[in-house]
C-alpha positions as CSV (number, residue, x, y, z in Angstrom):
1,X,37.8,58.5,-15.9
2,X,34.8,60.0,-14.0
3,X,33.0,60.7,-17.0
4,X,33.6,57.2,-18.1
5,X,32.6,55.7,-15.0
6,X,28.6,58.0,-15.1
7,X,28.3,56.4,-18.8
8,X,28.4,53.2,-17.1
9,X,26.6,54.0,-14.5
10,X,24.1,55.4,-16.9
11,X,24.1,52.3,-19.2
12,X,23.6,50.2,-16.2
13,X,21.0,51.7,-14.8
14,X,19.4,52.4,-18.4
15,X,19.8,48.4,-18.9
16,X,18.1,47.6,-15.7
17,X,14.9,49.7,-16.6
18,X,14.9,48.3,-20.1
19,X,15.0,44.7,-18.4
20,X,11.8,45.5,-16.2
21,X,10.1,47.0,-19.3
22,X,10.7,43.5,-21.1
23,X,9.8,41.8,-18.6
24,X,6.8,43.4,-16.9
25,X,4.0,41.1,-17.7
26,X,5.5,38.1,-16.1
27,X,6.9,39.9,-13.4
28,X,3.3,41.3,-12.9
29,X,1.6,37.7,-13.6
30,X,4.1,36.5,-11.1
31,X,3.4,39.5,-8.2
32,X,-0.5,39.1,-8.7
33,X,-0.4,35.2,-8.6
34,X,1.7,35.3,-5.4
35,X,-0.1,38.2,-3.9
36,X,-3.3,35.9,-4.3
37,X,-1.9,32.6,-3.1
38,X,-0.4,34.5,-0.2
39,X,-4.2,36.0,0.4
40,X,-5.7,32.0,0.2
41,X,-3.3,30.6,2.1
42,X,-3.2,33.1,5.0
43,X,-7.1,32.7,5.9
44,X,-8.6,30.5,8.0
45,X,-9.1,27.6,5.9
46,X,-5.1,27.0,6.1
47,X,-4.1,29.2,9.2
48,X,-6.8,29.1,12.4
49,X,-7.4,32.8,13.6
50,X,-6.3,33.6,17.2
51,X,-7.3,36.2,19.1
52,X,-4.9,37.9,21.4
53,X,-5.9,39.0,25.6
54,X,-4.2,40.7,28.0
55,X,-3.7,41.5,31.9
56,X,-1.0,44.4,32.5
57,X,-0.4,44.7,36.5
58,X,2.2,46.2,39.0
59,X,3.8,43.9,41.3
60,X,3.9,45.4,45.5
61,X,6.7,46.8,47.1
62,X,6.3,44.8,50.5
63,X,6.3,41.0,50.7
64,X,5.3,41.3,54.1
65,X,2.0,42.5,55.5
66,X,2.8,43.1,59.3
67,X,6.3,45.1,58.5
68,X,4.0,47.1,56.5
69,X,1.0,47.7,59.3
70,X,2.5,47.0,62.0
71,X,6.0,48.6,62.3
72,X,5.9,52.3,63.1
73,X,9.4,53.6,61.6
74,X,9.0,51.7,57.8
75,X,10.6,52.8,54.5
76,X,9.1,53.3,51.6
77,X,10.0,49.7,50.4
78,X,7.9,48.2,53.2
79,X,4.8,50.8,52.5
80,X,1.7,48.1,51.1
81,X,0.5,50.5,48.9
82,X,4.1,51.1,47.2
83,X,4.4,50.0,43.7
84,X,7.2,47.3,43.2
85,X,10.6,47.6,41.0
86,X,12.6,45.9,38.7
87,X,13.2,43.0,41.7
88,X,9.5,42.6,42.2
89,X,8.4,42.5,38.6
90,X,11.2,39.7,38.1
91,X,10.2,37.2,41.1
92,X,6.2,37.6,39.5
93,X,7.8,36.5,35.9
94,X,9.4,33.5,37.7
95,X,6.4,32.7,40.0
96,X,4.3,33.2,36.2
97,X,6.9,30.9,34.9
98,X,6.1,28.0,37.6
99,X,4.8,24.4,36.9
100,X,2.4,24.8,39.7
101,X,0.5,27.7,37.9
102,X,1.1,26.3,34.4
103,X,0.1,22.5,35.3
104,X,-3.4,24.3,36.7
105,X,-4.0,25.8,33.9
106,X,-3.5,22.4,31.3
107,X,-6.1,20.4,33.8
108,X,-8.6,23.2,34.0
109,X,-8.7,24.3,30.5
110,X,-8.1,20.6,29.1
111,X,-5.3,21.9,26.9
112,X,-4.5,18.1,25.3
113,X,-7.6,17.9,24.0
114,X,-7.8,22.2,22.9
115,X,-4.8,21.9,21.3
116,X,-5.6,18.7,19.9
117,X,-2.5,16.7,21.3
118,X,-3.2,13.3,21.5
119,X,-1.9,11.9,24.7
120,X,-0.2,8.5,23.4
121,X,1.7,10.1,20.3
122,X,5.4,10.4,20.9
123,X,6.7,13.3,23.7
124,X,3.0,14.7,23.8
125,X,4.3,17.0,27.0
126,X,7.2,18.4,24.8
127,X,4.3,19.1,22.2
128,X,2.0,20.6,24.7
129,X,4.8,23.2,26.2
130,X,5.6,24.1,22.6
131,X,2.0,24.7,22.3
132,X,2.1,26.9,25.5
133,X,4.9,28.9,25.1
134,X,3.5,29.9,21.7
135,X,0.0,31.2,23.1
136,X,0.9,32.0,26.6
137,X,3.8,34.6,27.2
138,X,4.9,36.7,30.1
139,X,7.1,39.8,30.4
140,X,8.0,42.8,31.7
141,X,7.1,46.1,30.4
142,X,9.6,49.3,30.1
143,X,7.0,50.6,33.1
144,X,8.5,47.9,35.3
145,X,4.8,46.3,35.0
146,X,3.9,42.9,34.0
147,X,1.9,41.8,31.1
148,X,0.5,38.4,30.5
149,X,-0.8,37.7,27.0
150,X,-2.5,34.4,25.7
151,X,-3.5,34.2,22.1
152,X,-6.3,31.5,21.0
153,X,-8.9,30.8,18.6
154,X,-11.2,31.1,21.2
155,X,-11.5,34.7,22.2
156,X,-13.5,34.2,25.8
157,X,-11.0,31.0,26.2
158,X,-8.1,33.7,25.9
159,X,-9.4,36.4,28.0
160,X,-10.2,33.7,30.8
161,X,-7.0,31.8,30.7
162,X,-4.9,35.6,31.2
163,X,-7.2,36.3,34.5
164,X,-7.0,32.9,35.8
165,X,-3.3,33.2,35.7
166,X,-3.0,36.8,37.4
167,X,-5.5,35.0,39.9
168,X,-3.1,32.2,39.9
169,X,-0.1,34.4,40.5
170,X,-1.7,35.7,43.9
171,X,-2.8,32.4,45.4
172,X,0.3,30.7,45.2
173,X,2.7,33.7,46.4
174,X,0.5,33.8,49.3
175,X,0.7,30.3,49.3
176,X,4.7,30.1,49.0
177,X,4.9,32.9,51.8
178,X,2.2,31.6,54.6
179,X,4.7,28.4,54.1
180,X,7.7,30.2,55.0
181,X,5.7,32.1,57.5
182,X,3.8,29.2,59.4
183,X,7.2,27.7,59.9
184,X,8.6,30.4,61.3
185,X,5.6,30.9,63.8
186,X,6.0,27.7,64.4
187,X,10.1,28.2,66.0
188,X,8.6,31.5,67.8
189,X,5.8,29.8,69.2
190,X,7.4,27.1,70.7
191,X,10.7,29.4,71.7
192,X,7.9,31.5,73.4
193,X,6.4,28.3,75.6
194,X,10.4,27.5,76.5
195,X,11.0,31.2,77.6
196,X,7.2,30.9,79.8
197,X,8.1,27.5,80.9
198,X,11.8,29.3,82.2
199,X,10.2,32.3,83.6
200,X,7.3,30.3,85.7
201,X,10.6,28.1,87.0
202,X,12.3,31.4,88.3
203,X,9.2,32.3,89.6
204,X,8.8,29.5,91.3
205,X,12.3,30.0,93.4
206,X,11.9,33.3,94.2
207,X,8.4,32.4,95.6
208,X,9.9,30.0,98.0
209,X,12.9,32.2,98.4
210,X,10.5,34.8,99.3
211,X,8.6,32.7,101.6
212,X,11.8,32.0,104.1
213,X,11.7,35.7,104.0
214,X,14.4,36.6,101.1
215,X,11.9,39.5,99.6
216,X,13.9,42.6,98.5
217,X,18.0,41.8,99.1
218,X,19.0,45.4,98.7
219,X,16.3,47.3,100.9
220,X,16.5,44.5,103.1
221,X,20.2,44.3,103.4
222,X,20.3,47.9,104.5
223,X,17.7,48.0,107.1
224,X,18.6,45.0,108.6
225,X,22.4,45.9,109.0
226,X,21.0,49.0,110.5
227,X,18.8,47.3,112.9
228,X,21.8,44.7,113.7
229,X,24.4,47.9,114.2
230,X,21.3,49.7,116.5
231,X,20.6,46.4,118.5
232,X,24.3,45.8,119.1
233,X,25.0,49.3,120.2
234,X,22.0,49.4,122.7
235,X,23.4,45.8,123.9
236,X,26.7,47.4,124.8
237,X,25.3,49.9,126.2
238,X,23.2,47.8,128.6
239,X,26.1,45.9,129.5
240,X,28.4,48.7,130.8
241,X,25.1,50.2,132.3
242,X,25.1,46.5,134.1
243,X,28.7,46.3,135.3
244,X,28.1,49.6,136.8
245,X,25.4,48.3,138.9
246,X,26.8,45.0,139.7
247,X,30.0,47.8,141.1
248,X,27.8,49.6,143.0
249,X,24.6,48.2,143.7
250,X,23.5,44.8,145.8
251,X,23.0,41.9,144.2
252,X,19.0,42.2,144.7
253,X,18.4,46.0,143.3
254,X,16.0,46.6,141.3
255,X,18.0,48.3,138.8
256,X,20.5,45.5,138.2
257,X,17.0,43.1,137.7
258,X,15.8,45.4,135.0
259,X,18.9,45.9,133.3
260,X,19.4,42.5,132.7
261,X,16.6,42.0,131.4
262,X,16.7,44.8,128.4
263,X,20.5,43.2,128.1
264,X,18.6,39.8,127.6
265,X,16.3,41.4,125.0
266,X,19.2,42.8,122.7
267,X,21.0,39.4,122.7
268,X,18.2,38.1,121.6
269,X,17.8,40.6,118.9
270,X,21.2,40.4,118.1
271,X,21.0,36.9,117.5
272,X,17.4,37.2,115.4
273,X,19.1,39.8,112.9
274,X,21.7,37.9,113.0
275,X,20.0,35.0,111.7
276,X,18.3,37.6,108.8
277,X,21.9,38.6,107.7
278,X,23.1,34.8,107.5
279,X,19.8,34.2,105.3
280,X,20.2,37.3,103.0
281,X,24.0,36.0,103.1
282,X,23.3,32.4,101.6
283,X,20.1,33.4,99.5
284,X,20.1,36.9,98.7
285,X,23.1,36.1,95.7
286,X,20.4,33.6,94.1
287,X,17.5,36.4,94.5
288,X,19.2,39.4,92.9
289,X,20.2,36.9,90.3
290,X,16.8,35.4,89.7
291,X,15.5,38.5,89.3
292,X,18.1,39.8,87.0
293,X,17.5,36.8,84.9
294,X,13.3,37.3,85.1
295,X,13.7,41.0,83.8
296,X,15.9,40.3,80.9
297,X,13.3,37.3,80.0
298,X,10.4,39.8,80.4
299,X,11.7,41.6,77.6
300,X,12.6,38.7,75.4
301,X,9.4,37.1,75.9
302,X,8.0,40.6,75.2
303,X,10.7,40.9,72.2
304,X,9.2,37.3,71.0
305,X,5.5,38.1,71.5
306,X,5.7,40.9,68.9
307,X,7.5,38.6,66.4
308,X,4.6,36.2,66.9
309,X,1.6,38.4,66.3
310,X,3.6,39.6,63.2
311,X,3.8,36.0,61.8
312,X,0.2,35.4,62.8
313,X,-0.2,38.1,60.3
314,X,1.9,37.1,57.6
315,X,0.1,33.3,58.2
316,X,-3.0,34.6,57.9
317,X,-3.3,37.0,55.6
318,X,-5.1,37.1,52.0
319,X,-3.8,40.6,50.6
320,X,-3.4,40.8,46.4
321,X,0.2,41.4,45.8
322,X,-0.7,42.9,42.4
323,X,-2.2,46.1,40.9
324,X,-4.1,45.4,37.9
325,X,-4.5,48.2,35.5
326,X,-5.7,46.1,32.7
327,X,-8.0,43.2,32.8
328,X,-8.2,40.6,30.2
329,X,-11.5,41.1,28.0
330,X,-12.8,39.5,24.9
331,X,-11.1,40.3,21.9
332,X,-13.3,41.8,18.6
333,X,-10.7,41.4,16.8
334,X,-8.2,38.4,15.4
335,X,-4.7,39.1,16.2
336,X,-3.3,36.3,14.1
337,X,-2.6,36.0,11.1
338,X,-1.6,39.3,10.0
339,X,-2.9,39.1,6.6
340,X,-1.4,42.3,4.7
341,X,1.7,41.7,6.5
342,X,1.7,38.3,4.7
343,X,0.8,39.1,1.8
344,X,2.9,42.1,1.5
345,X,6.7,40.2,2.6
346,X,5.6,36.8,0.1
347,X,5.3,39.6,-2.7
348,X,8.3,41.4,-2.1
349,X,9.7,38.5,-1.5
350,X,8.4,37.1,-4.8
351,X,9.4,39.4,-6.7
352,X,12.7,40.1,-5.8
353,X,13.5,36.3,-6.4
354,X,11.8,36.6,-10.1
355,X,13.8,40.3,-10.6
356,X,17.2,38.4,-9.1
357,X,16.7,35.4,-11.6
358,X,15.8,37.5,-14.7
359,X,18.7,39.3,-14.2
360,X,21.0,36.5,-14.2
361,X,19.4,35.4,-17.2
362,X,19.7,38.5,-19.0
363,X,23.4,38.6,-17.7
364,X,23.8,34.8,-19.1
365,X,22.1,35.7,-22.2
366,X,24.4,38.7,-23.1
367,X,27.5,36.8,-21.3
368,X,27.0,34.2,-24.6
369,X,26.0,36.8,-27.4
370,X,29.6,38.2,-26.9
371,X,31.4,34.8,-27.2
């Protein structure tokens, strides 16, 4: 059975060769009259040359300039001269992707009339984006880089359409992100004038608390409770001193004058610290508390000064957030068509079809012989 099944083999393959020898002149008419229509037809009388630029770049790690300069403890993330990653290289193929940067580039380079669309013919913008996204694409190389390439038949159109893009991608970023960022100045800013405008109205009490003598509540809570506890104890102690007299002594004496006078003088003390302690009683709660309040504020205010110089940052600034390593240049050389390639698939393509279709016909022409 396996012999049997090698003859036939054998035949077949025997038949098959015997077929191409038969047949070889038109199968070589056939290749050679293809190979030269395919070599006619692919030059630039019937297919317009393009030529092909490119701009290869790495996005930045850090989308924002003052956590990169001005924080102290940042990661490696934050660090401005960091290469980006995957994340990074996606948001630039979306921002690449944007009408904003592609409607630019139709009104500066004219692309109705370079293309040759003709702005009253029916869906001319559907025409024009076809148009686009076969010369202009953008991706994302196994590096995590980005490439932009633009094929044209004008080679200095091409090269100048890839840099004005990458220049593109950088103004409106920093466009999108001093946006975001002036808004947000805008909230600290104006939470910063509230927290002054609160701070200057504490201020303000404990000025006039401080000018009915409320200064210090603690300190002057302890020496005035000291003075009150002194004065009371020398006032007792001029009063027993005075009884004594009064016992002993006539009415007139000298003594009994004098020490009713000093006993005068500590009620009168008495009564003047005793008027301090009622104040620091009624206003010394409202101090402590104002200036419990005033420290905490302090270090919001200076909490929300930082944030503000940070945004005045991120407002203002006009870093890149790209690394070019390639530049688009002028291209020597036309990147389309690809004549050999071509030329080389319509023949094997060709020939195939005439090989397929001789074969059937010898098939058919045997498949009646035996009938």
């Amino acid at each position: 059975m396996f012999q049997k099944a090698r003859e036939t083999a054998y035949l077949e393959s025997t038949s098959f060769l015997v077929v191409l020898i038969r047949w070889r002149k038109p199968l070589i008419i056939v290749t050679a009259v293809t190979a030269l229509a395919a070599y006619i037809f692919s030059g630039p009388a019937f297919i317009q040359p393009k030529f092909k630029s490119s701009v290869v770049f790495f996005p930045s790690a850090t989308n924002s300039v003052s956590k990169a300069i001005m924080e102290e403890t940042n990661s490696e993330k934050q660090d401005i001269l960091a290469f980006g990653e995957e994340e990074q290289a996606e948001q630039m193929l979306q921002i690449l992707n944007s009408d904003e940067i592609r409607e630019s580039i139709i009104t500066k380079y004219k692309l109705f009339d370079h293309y040759k669309i003709d702005p009253d013919q029916e869906y001319p913008m559907t025409a024009l984006m076809e148009e686009y996204k076969d010369n202009i694409n953008f991706s994302r190389t196994e590096f995590m880089s980005v490439r932009i390439d633009v094929m044209d038949a004008d080679p200095v159109m091409a090269a100048n359409i890839a840099n004005d893009i990458a220049s593109l991608l950088d103004s409106m970023k920093t466009k999108i992100q001093r946006s975001r960022a002036a808004a947000a100045l805008s909230i600290v800013e104006e939470a910063y004038q509230d927290k002054m405008n609160s701070m200057k109205a504490k201020e303000d009490s404990l000025l006039k608390l401080r000018e009915m003598g409320v200064m210090d509540f603690k300190n002057q809570s302890i020496i005035w409770n000291e003075e009150y506890a002194k004065s009371n104890s020398i006032y007792n102690t001029e009063r027993a001193m005075l009884a004594v007299y009064e016992k002993y002594k006539p009415a007139g004496d000298t003594a009994i004058i004098n020490t009713k006078g000093r006993l005068k003088g500590a009620e009168e003390r008495l009564h003047y610290l005793q008027s301090k302690l009622d104040l620091l009683a009624k206003y010394g709660g409202a101090s402590v508390s104002l200036n419990e309040e005033l420290t905490l504020e302090r270090a919001e205010l200076t909490k929300l000064k930082e944030q503000n110089d940070k945004l005045k940052v991120d407002a203002n600034q006009n870093l890149t957030h790209k690394f070019i390593v390639n530049k688009a240049i002028k291209a020597e050389k036309k990147c389309y068509p690809v004549r050999w390639l071509i030329l080389l698939v319509s023949v094997a393509c060709v020939f195939l079809l005439s090989l397929v279709v001789i074969l059937a016909f010898e098939r058919l022409k045997e498949a009646q012989y035996k009938i």
